[in-house]
C-alpha positions as CSV (number, residue, x, y, z in Angstrom):
1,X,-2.1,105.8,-6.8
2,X,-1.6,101.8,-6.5
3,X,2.4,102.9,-5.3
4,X,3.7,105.8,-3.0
5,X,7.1,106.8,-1.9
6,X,7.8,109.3,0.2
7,X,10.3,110.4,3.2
8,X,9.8,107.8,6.5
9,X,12.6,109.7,7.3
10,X,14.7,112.3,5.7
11,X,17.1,113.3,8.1
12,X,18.0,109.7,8.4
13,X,17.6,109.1,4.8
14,X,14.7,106.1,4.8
15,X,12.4,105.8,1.7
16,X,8.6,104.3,2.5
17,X,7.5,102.8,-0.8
18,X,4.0,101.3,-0.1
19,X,2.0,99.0,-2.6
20,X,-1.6,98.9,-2.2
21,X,-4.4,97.2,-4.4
22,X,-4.0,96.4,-8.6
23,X,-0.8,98.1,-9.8
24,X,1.4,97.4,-13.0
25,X,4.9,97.8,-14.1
26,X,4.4,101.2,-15.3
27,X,3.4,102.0,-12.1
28,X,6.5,100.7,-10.4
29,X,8.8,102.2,-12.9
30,X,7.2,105.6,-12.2
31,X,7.1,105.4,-8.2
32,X,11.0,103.9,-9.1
33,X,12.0,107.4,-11.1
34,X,10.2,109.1,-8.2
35,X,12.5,107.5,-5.7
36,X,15.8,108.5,-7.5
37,X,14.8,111.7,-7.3
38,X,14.3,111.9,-4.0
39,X,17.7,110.7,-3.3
40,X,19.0,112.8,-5.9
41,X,17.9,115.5,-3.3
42,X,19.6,114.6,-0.1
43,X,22.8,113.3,-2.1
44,X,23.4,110.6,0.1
45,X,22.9,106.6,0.6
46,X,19.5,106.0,1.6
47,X,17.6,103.1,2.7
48,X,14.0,102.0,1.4
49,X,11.3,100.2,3.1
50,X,8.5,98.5,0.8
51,X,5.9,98.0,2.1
52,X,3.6,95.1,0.7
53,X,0.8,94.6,3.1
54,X,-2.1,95.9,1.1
55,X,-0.9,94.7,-2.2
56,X,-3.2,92.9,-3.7
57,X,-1.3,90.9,-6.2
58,X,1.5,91.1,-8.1
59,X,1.3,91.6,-12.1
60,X,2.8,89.2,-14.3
61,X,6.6,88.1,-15.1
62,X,7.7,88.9,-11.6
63,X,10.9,86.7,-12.3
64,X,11.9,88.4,-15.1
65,X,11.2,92.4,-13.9
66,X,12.8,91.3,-10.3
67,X,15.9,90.4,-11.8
68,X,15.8,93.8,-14.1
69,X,14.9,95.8,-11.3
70,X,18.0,94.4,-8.9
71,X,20.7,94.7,-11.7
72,X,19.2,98.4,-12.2
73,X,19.2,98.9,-8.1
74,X,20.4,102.5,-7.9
75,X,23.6,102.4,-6.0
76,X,22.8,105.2,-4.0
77,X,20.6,102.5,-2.3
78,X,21.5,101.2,0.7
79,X,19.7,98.4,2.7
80,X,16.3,97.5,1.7
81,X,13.6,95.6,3.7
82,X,10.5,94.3,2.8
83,X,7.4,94.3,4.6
84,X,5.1,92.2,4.0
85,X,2.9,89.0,5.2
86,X,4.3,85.0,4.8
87,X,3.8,84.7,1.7
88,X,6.3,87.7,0.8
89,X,8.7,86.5,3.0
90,X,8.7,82.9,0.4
91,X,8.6,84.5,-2.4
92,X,11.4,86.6,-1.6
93,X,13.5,83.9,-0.6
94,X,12.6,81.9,-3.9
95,X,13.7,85.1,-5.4
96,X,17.0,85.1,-3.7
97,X,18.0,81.8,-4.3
98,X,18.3,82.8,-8.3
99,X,19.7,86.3,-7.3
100,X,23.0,87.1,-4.3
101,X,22.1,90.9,-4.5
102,X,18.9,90.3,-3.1
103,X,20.4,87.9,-0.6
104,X,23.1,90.9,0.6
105,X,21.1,94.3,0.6
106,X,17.0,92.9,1.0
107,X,15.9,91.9,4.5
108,X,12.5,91.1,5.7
109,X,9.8,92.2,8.3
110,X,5.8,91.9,9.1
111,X,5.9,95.8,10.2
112,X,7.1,99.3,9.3
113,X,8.4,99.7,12.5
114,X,10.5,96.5,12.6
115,X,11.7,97.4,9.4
116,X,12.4,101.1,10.4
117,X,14.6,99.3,13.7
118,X,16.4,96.3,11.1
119,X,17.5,99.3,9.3
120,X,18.7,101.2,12.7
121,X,20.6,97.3,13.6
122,X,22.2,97.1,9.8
123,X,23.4,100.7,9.8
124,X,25.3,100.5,13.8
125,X,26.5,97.0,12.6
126,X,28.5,98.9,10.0
């Protein structure tokens, strides 16, 4: 599967979504109904880290399904960091400058773990 999610961390509530190779939208709106069920389970905000580093590319119309996706965000859904190489990083800050919500609840990191410990920071900050 081009997308997984699963449990980084249950007990603390953080979602790994990882990206690898070819995918398409139907592939993200599947691992996304996969996620909300997951939450549904614990009942409870949780906290997603995406993980881009072996994607290979991103399909067509990102614009357009970025700015469906973040109006959809479930609210359950607390902070979200991406991880990812440079090029994520710019491209997520192109995509913030036409969108606040992903200036407020996305952050950015080049690891898992860094992203696992931006969460830890966001959540005692709180």
């Amino acid at each position: 599967m081009p997308i997984t999610v699963e449990w980084k961390n249950k007990s603390e509530r953080v979602l790994l979504m990882r990206y690898a190779g070819h995918w398409s939208w139907d592939d993200f709106y599947n691992a996304d109904a996969s996620m909300r069920k997951m939450i549904d389970d614990v009942q409870d905000r949780s906290h997603l880290i995406i993980d881009v580093t072996k994607n290979v590319w991103f399909p067509p119309d990102i614009a357009q399904h970025t700015d469906r996706i973040v109006s959809a965000l479930d609210p359950r859904l607390g902070i979200i960091i991406l991880v990812g190489r440079q090029i994520e990083q710019e491209m997520l800050s192109l995509l913030a400058a036409e969108n606040d919500i992903i200036t407020t609840r996305y952050g950015f990191a080049y690891d898992v773990e860094s992203a696992q410990q931006a969460i830890d920071r966001r959540r005692r900050a709180n």
